[in-house]
C-alpha positions as a LaTeX table, in Angstrom:
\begin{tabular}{lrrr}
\hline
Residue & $x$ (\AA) & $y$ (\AA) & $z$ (\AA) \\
\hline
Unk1 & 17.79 & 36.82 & $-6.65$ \\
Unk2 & 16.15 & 33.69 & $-4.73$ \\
Unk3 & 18.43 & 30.52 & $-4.88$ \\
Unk4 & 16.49 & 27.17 & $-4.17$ \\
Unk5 & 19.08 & 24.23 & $-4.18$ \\
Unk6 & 17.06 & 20.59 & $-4.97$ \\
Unk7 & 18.42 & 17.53 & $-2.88$ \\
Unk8 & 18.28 & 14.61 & $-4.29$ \\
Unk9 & 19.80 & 10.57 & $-3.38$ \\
Unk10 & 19.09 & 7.65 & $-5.81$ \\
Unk11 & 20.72 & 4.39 & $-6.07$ \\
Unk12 & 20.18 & 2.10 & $-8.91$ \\
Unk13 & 17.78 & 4.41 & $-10.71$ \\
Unk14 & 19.12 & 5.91 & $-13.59$ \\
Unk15 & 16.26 & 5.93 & $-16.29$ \\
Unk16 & 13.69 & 8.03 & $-13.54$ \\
Unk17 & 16.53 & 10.07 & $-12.34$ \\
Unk18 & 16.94 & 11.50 & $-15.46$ \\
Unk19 & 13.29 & 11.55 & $-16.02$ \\
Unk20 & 13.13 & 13.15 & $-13.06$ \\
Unk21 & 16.22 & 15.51 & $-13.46$ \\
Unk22 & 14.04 & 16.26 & $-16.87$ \\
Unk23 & 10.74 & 17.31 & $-15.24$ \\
Unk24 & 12.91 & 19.14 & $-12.83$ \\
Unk25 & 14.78 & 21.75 & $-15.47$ \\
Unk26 & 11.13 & 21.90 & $-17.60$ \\
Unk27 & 9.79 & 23.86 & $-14.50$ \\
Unk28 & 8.68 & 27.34 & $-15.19$ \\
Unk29 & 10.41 & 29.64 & $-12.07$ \\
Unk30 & 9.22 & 32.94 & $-10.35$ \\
Unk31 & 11.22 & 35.77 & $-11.91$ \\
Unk32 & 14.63 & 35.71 & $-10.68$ \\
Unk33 & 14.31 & 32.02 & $-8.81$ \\
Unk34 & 17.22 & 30.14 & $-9.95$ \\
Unk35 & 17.90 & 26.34 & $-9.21$ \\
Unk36 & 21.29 & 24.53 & $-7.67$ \\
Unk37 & 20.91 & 20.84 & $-7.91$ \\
Unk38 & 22.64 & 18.64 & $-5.23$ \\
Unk39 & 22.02 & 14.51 & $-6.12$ \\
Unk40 & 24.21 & 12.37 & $-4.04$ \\
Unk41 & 24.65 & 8.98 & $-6.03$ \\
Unk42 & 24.57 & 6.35 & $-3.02$ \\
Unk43 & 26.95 & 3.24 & $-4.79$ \\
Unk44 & 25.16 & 3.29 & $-8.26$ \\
Unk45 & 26.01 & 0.36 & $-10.26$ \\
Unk46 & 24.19 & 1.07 & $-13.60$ \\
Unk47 & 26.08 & 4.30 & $-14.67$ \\
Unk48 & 23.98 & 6.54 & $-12.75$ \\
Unk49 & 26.11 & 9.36 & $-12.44$ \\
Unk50 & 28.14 & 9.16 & $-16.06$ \\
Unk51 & 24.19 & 9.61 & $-17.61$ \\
Unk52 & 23.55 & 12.54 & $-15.07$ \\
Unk53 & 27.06 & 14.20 & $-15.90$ \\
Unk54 & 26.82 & 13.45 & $-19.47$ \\
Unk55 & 23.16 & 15.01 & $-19.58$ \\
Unk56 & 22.76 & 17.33 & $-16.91$ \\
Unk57 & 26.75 & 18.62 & $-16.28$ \\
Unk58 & 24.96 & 21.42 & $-14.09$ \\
Unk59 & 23.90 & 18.99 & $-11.17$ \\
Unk60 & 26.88 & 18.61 & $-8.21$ \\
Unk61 & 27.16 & 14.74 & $-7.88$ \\
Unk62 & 28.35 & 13.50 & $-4.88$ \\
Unk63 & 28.90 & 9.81 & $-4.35$ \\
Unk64 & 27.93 & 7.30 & $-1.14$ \\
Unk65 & 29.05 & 4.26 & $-0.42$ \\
Unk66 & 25.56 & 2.14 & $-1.01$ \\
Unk67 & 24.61 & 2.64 & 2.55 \\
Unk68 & 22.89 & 5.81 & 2.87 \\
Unk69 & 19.88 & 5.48 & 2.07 \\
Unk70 & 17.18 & 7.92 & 1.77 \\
Unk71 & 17.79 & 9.79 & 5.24 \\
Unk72 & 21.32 & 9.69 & 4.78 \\
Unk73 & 21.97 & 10.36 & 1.51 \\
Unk74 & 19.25 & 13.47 & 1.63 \\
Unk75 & 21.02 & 14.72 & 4.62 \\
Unk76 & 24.85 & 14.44 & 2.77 \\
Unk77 & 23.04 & 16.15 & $-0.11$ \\
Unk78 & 21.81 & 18.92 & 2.30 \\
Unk79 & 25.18 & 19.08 & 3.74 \\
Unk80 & 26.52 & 19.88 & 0.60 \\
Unk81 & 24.59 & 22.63 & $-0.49$ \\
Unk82 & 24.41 & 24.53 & 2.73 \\
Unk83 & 27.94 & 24.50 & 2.72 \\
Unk84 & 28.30 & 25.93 & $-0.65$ \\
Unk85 & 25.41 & 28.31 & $-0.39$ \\
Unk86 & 23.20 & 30.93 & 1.53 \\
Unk87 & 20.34 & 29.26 & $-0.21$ \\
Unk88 & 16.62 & 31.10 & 0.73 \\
Unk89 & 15.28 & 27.87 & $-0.13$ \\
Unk90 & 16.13 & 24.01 & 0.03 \\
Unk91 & 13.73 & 21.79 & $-2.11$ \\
Unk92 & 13.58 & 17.62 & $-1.51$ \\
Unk93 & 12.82 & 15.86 & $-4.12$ \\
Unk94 & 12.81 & 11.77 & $-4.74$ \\
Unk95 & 14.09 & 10.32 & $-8.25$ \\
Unk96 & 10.86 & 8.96 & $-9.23$ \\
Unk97 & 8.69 & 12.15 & $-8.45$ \\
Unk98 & 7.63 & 13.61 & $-11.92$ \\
Unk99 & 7.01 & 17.82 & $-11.30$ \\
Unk100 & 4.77 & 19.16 & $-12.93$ \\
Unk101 & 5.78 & 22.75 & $-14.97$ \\
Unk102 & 4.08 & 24.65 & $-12.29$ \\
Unk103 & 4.87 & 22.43 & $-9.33$ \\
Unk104 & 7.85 & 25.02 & $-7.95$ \\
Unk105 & 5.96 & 28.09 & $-8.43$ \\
Unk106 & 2.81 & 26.43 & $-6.68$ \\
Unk107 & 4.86 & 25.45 & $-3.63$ \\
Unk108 & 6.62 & 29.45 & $-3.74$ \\
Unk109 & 3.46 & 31.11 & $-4.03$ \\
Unk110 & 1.65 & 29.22 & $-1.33$ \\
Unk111 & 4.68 & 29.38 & 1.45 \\
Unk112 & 4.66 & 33.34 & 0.86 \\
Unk113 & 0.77 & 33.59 & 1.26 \\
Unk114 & 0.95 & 31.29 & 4.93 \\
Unk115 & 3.95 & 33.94 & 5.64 \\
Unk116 & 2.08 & 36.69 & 4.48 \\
Unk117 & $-1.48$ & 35.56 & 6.30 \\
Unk118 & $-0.27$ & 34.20 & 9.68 \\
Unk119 & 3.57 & 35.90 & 9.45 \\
Unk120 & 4.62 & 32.29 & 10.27 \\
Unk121 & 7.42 & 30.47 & 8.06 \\
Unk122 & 6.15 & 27.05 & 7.12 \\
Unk123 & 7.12 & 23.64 & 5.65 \\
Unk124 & 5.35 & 23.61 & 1.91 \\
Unk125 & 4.39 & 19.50 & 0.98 \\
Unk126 & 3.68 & 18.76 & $-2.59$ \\
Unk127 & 0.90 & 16.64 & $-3.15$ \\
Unk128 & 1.43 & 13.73 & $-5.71$ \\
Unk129 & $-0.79$ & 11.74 & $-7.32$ \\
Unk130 & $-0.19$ & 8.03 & $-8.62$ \\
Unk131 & $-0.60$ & 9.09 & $-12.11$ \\
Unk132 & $-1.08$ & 11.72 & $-14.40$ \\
Unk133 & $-3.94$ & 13.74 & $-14.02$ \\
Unk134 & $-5.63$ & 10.92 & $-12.22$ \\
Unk135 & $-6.50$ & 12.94 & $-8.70$ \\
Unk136 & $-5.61$ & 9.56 & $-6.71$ \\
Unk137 & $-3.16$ & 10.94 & $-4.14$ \\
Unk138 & $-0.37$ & 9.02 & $-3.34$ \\
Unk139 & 2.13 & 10.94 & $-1.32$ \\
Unk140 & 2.20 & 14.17 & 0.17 \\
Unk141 & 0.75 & 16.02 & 3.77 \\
Unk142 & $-1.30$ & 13.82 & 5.86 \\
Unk143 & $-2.67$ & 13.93 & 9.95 \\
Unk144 & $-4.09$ & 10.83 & 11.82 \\
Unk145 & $-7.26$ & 10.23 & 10.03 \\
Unk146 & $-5.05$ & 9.42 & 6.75 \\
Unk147 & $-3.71$ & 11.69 & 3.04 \\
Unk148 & $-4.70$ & 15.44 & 2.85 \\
Unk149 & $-6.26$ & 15.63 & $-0.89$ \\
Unk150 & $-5.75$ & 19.05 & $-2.54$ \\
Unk151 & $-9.09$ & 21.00 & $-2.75$ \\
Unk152 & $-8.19$ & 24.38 & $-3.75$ \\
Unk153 & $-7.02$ & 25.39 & $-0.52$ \\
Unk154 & $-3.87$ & 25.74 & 1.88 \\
Unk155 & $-4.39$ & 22.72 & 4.45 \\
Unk156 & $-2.55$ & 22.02 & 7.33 \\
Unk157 & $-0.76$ & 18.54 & 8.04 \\
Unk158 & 0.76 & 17.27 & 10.64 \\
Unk159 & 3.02 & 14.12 & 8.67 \\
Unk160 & 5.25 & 15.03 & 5.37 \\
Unk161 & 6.28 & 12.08 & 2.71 \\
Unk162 & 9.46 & 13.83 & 2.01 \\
Unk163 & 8.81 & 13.62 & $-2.07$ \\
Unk164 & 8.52 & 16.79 & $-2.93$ \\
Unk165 & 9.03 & 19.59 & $-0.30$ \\
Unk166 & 9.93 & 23.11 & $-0.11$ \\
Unk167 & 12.23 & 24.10 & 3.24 \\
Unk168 & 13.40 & 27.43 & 3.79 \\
Unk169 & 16.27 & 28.80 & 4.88 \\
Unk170 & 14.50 & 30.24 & 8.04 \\
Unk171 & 13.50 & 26.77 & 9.13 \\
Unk172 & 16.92 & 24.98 & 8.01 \\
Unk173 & 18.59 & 27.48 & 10.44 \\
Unk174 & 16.36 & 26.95 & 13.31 \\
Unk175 & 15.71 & 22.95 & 13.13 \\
Unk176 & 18.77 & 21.65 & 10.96 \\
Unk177 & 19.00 & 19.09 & 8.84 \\
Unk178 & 17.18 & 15.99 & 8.84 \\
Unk179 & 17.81 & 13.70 & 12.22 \\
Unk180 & 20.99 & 11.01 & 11.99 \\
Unk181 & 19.01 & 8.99 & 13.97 \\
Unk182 & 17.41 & 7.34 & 10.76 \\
Unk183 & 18.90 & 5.73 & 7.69 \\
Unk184 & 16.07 & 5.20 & 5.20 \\
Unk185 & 12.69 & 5.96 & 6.66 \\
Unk186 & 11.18 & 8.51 & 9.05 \\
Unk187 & 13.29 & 11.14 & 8.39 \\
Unk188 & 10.53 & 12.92 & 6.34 \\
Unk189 & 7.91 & 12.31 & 9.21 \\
Unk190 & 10.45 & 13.48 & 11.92 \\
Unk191 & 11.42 & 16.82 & 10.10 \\
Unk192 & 8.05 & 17.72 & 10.14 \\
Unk193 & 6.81 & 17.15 & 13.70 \\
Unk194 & 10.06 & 18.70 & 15.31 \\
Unk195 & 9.18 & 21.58 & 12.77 \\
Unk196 & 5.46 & 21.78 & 14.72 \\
Unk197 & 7.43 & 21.13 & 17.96 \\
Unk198 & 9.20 & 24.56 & 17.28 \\
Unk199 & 6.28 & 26.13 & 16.46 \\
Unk200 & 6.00 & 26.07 & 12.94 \\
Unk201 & 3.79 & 24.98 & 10.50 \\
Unk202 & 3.64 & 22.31 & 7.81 \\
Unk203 & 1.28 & 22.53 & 5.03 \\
Unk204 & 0.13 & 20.69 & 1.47 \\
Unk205 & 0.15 & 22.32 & $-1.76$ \\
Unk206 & $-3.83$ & 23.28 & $-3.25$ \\
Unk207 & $-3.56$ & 21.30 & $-5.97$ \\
Unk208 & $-0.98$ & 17.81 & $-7.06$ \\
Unk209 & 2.20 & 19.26 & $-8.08$ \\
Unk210 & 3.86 & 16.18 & $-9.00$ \\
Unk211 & 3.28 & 12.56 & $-9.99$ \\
Unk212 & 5.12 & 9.31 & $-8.32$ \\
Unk213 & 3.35 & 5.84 & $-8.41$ \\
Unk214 & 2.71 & 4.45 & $-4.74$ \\
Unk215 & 4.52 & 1.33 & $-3.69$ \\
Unk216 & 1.20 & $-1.06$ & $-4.24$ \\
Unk217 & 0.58 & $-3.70$ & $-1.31$ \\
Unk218 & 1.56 & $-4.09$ & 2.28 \\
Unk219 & 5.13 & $-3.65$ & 3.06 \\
Unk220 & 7.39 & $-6.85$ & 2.75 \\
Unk221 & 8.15 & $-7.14$ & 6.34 \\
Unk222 & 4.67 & $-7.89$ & 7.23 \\
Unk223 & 3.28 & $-9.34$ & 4.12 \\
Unk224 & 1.81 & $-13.13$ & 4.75 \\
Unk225 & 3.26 & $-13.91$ & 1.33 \\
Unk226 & 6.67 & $-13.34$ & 2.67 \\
Unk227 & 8.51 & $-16.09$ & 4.83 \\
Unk228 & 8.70 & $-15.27$ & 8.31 \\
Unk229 & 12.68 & $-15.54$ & 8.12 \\
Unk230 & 12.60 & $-12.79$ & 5.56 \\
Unk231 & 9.87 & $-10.81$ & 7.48 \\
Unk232 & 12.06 & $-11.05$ & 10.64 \\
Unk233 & 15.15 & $-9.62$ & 8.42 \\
Unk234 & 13.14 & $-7.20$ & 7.11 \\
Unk235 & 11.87 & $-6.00$ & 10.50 \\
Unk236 & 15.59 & $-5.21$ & 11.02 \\
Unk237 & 16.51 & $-3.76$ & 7.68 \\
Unk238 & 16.63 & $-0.18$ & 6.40 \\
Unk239 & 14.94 & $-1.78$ & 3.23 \\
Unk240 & 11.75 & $-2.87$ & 5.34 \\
Unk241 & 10.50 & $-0.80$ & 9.25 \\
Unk242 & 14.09 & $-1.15$ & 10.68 \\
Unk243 & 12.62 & $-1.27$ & 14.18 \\
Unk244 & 15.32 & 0.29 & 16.35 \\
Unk245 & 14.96 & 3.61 & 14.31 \\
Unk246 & 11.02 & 3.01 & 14.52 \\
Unk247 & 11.60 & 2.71 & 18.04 \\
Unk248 & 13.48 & 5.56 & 18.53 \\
Unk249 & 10.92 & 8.17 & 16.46 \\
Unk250 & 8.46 & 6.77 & 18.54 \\
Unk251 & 9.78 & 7.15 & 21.43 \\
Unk252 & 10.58 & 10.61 & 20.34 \\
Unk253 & 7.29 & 11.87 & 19.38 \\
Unk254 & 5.21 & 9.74 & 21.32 \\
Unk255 & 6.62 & 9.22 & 24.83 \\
Unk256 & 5.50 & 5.81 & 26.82 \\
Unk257 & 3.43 & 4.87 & 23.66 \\
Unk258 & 6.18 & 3.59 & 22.03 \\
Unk259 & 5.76 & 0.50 & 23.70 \\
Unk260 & 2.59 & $-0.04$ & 21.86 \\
Unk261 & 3.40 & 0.83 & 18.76 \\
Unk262 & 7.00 & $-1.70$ & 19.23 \\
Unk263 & 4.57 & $-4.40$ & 20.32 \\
Unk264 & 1.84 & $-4.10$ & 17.16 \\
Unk265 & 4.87 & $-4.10$ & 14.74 \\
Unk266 & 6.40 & $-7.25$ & 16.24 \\
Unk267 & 3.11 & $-8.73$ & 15.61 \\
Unk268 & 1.89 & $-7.27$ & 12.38 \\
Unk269 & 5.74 & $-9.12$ & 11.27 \\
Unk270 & 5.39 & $-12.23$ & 13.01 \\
Unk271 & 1.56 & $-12.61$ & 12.67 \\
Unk272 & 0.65 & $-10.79$ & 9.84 \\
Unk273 & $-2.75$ & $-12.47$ & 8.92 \\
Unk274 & $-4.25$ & $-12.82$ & 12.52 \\
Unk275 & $-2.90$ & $-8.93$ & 13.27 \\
Unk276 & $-4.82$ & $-8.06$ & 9.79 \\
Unk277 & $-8.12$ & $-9.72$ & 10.29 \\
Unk278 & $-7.87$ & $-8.51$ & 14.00 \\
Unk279 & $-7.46$ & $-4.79$ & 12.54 \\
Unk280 & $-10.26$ & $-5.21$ & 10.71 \\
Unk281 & $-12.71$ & $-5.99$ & 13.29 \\
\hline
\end{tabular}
């Protein structure tokens, strides 16, 4: 019997949680895989967890207090289920990632054949696409030059958008859970380069697994079409870079280049046109 337990945080999303929650239970399993879902409900307002309960009474609901976050409320989720659980696997999902029926078995199958080719345990990162069937990637593995599109084959990544991906328990118990350095953001990218640090791998699924719509434009905190005053807030903000925690994954990863990447934010916030058309030179 393998036991994969699905973390999950929302807040304010009931309709694609249970969409979500829907795609999730439609998935067809490897013999003898059997799902545990963990969703921590971070302050819901719109009956969030009575519709889960009422249609899903299998998932373990555990409620936040509207400050977690992603990071946070993942990590609380993970908490939760390792505690309850040997699990072999641990699964993170986002409420507005669609699976697709084979999305599960996809990521199984390709972290046994890494395991089986290079005896390696590795990080498995489901490759979404904005829509159905469209082949336009939006989230999934990626390295420096940009996204990893599927092509048939296992690639290797060296950044994970933590929609959709497949953990085992081999790597849990080695790295952890994910950092309490972060609230929101960076979490994803963080688990993934200590992973590498450690000396495994991370890699993308061959083909898109799931489907979650990208969040279209530049980023509010350096968006010319947002006041400066709410730029500068949002510079500060889990909801927008929150540059202390940038700081500190920066710092983390990419020693005395930190610096640089502190000082292009500051300006991409406070002079987002003139940093743009200087980027585009």
């Amino acid at each position: 019997m393998i036991n994969i337990a699905v973390l999950l945080t929302c807040h304010n999303r009931k309709e694609k949680t249970l969409i979500c929650l829907q795609a999730l239970y439609s998935c067809i399993l490897p013999a003898n895989h059997f799902l545990s879902v963990f969703l921590v409900d971070d302050g819901s307002t719109d009956g969030t967890t009575k519709a889960v309960e009422g249609k899903f009474p299998e998932v373990n609901v555990y409620l936040g207090n509207g400050k977690l976050f992603w990071n946070k409320g993942m990590s609380l989720a993970w908490d939760k289920a390792s505690n309850s659980l040997d699990f072999d696997f641990y699964l993170w999902l986002n409420d507005d990632t669609i699976l697709k029926e084979s999305s599960i078995s996809e990521m199984i199958e390709s972290y046994h054949e890494v395991l089986n080719d290079q005896q390696k345990h590795t990080i498995i990162c489901g490759a979404c696409e904005n829509r159905t069937d469209s082949g336009i990637f939006s989230y999934g593995g990626k390295n420096e030059s940009g996204p990893i599109i599927p092509n048939g084959q296992l690639q290797s990544c060296t950044y994970i958008n933590g929609n959709a991906v497949l953990v085992s328990k081999m790597i849990f118990r080695a790295i952890g859970n994910l950092c309490p350095d972060y609230t929101h953001i960076m979490g994803d990218f963080d688990y993934g380069l200590r992973a590498i640090k450690m000396g495994f791998k991370c890699y993308t699924t061959k083909s898109f697994v799931a489907v979650c719509p990208p969040n279209e434009g530049l980023p509010a905190w350096c968006n010319p079409n947002t006041p400066l005053k709410n730029r500068w807030q949002l510079l500060h903000s889990p909801k927008g870079l929150n540059i202390s925690e940038y700081i500190i994954f920066r710092k983390k990863h990419y020693g005395w280049k930190w610096i640089v990447f502190a000082l292009k934010a500051y300006a991409r916030a406070i002079f987002p046109s003139f940093y743009s058309k200087l980027s585009n030179k």
